[in-house]
N, C-alpha and C positions, 0 to 999 in steps of 0.2 A: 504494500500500500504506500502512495504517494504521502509523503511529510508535509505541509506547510510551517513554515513557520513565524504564525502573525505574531508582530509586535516588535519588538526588537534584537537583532541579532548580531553584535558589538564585532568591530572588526578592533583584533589584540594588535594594540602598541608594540612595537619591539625595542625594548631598553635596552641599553649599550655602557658598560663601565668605565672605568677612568681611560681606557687604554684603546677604547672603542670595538671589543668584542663584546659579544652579546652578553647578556647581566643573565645566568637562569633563578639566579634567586630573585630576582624583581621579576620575571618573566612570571615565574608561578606564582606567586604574592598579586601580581595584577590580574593574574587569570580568575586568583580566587573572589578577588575584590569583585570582579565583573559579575560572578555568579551573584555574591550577595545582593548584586541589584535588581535583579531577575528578570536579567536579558534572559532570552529562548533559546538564542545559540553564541556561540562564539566563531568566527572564522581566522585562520592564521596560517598562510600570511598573506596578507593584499595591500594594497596600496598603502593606505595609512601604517603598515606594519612595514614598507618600506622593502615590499621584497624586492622589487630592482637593484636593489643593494644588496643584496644577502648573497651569498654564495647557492651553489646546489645543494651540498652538505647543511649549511647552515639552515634553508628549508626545512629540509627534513628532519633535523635536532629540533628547531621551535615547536612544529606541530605536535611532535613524541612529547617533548615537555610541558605542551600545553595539554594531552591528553593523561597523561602525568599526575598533571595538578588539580585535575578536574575530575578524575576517577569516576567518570560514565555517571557523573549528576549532572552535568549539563552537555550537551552533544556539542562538539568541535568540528569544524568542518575544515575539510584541509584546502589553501587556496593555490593552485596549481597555475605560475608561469613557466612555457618553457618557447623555446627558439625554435622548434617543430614538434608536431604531433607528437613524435614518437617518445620524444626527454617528457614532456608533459605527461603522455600516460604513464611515463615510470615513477614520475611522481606522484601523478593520482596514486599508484598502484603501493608504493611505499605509503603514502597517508591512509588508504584503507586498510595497510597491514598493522599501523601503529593506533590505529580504532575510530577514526574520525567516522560521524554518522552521512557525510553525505563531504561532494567536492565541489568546489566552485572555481572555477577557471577563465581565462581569458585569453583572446589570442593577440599576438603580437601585430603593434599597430599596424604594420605595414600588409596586412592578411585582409585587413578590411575592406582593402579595393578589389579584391581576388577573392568573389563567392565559392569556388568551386575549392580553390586552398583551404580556405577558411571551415568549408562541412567538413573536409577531409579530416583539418584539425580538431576538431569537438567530437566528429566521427570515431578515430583512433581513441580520441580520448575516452568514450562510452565503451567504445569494446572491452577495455579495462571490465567491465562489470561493475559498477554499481547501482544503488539501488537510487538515489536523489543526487541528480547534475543541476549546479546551479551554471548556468551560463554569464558572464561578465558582458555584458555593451558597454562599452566605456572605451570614449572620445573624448579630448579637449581641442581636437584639430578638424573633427569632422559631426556628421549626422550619426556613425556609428554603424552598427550593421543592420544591411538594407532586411528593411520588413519580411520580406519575402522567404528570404536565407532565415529568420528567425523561426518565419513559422515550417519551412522545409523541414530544419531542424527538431521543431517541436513534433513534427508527423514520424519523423524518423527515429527518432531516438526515444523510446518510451521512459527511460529515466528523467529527458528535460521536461518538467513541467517546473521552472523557477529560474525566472530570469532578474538579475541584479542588474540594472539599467541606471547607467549615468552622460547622458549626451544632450547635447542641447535640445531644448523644449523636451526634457524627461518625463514631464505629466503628460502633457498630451501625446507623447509617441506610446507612453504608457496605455492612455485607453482606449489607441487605434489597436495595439494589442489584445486587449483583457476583451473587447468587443468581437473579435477576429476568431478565437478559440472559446467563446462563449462562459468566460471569467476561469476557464480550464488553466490558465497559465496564469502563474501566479508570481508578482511583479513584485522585485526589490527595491529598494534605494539609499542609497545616502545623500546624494545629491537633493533628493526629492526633501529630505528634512528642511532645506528652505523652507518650501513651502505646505509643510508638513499635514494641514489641516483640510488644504484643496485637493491634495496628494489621496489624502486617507476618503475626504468624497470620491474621487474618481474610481478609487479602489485597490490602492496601493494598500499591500495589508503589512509588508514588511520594512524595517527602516535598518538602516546601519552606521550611528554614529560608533567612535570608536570612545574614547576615554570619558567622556562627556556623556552618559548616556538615561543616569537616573529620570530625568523630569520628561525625555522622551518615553522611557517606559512607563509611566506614570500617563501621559498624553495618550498614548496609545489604549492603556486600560479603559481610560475614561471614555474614548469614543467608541470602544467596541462595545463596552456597557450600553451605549445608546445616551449617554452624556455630553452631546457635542458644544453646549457650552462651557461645561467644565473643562473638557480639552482644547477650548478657544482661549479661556481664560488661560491655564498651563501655557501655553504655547507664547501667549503674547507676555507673560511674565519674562522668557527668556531670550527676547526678539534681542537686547542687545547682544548678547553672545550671536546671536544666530547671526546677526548683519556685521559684525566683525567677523566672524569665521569666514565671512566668503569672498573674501578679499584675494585672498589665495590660498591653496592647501599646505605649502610649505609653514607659512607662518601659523595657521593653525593648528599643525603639528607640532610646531614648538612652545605653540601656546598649552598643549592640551600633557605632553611633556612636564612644563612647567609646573601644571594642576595637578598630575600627578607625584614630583619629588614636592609637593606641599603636604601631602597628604602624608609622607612616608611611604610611600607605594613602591617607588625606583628611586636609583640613587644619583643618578646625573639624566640630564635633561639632552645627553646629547645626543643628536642624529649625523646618520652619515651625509658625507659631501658626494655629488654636488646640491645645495640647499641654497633656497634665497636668503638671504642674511635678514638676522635678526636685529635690528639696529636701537638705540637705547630711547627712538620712540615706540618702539614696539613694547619693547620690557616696561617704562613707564604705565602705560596702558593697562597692556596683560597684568601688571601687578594687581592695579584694582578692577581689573575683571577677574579674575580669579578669585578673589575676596566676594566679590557674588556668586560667580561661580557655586563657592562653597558653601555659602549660604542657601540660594536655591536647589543644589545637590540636597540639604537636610531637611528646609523647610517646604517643598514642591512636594506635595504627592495628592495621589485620588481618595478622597473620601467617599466611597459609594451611599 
C-alpha cells in the first residue's frame, strides 16, 4: 500500500565540526530533536542537507546515522543524487539496505531538457524495488520537468505516487497535477511553505521545511482538522521568518544553522563552500530573528 505523508516531512541539516567533517553526534541529536516535533518523516540528504557537497560515502554514512538515531519511530527517507541512473540506484539500493521507508531522488539538472534520459533515470532508479518513490522537480533555472514526462512517469512506475515539487509557479503546476491523476498523486513542497495556506487549499498535503519546522507542523494540524482560521492565524504569526527566508536559500541555511547551535543542537554553524556569504548585516538580523524564532518555536501550537 501507497504511504502518504501529510503534514510535515523535515529535510535533516547536515552539521559539520571545527574541521569541516561531518559532526555524527549533532547529526543524531538533531534527528532526534526533529522527531520531538512531530514531523511524519524525515528525509536525508537533499538540498538543505547540502548533499552536493557530500561525498558518495558521506551519503550513505548520514542516512545509516540518521536511521540510527531514529530507530524505526519515525521513517527516514533516503535522498538519492547521482550523475546517472545507475550510481543513483546504488544509492537508492544502499538507503533501502540501511532501513529508510521510502527514496526520494532527483535528477541532474542538465537531464531536464532530455525527457527520454530523464525516464531512463527515475526508471533505473524504481527497478531498484521499492515500495514509495518520491520524485524531486526542482529548478531555479527552468519550468522543471515537462508535465507530460511526470505523468508518463506516474503511469509507469507504480511506486511514484509523491512528487516533491519546487519550480517556478509550484502551486499552480501543483494543481494542473493533482487534477490530471485525479488527486492520485500526491504533491510535496518546501518551496510551496511560502505560501503555505493557498498551497494547503489547492491541495498540497505535504510541506518540507528543514530546521524550522515546529509552527508548520502545528499549521498543518490545524487545517487538516478543518480549522483554516487557526492555520491562517499560525501562518501569518511567522510571515516575518517566512519573507526573510526567501531571499535566498544559502542564507537561510545559515540562518537556520545559526537557530540550531542556539538551541545546543550542533556545535558550529558551518557549511561547506561554495556558499553566499554571510555578511555582518545578515548576522545583525538573524540575531533577532532567531530570538523569535524561538519564541514562536514554544509559544505556536494548535489548540483543537
Amino acid at each position: 500500500m501507497i504511504v502518504n505523508f501529510d503534514g510535515v516531512v523535515a529535510i535533516l541539516l547536515t552539521p559539520f565540526d571545527e574541521n569541516g567533517a561531518v559532526d555524527a553526534e549533532s547529526l543524531q541529536r538533531l534527528a532526534c530533536w526533529y522527531r520531538s516535533n512531530g514531523v511524519a518523516a524525515i528525509v536525508t540528504p537533499a538540498m538543505a542537507s547540502e548533499v552536493d557537497k557530500l561525498s558518495l560515502v558521506e551519503r550513505e554514512w548520514v542516512v545509516k546515522e540518521a536511521v540510527a538515531a531514529l530507530v524505526g519511530d519515525t521513517p527516514v527517507i533516503g535522498g538519492v543524487l547521482g550523475e546517472t541512473g545507475k550510481e543513483a540506484a546504488r544509492l537508492a539500493e544502499a538507503a533501502l539496505k540501511a532501513g529508510c521507508s521510502a527514496i526520494l531522488c532527483r535528477a541532474p539538472e542538465q537531464l531536464l531538457s532530455d525527457p527520454e534520459a530523464a525516464f531512463l533515470y527515475f526508471t533505473n532508479i524504481a527497478s531498484v524495488g521499492m515500495q514509495h518513490l518520491v520524485i524531486q522537480d526542482v529548478s531555479v533555472i527552468s519550468k522543471g520537468i515537462d508535465n507530460s514526462l511526470i505523468l508518463k512517469l506516474y503511469q509507469k512506475i507504480p511506486a511514484f505516487r509523491n512528487l516533491k515539487l519546487e519550480v517556478e509557479m509550484t502551486n499552480y503546476k501543483a494543481t494542473q497535477l493533482i487534477e490530471a491523476t485525479d488527486g492520485d498523486l500526491h504533491i510535496w513542497s518546501g518551496w510551496a511553505l511560502l505560501q503555505m495556506i493557498e498551497a494547503l487549499d489547492r491541495g498540497i498535503r505535504t510541506f518540507s521545511p528543514s530546521a524550522f519546522h515546529k509552527p508548520y507542523v502545528e499549521i498543518a494540524r490545524a487545517y487538516f482538522a478543518g480549522n483554516r482560521p487557526q492555520a491562517l492565524a499560525l501562518f501569518h504569526t511567522i510571515l516575518p521568518y517566512v519573507a526573510w527566508s526567501r531571499q535566498n536559500g544559502d542564507i537561510n541555511l545559515q540562518l537556520l544553522k545559526r537557530f540550531c547551535v542556539a538551541q545546543g543542537l550542533i556545535r558550529t554553524s558551518h557549511t561547506r563552500q561554495p556558499v553566499h556569504p554571510f555578511d555582518r548585516y545578515h548576522e545583525t538580523y538573524a540575531g533577532e530573528l532567531i530570538a523569535s524564532m524561538l519564541e514562536w518555536q514554544e509559544s505556536v501550537y494548535y489548540a483543537p
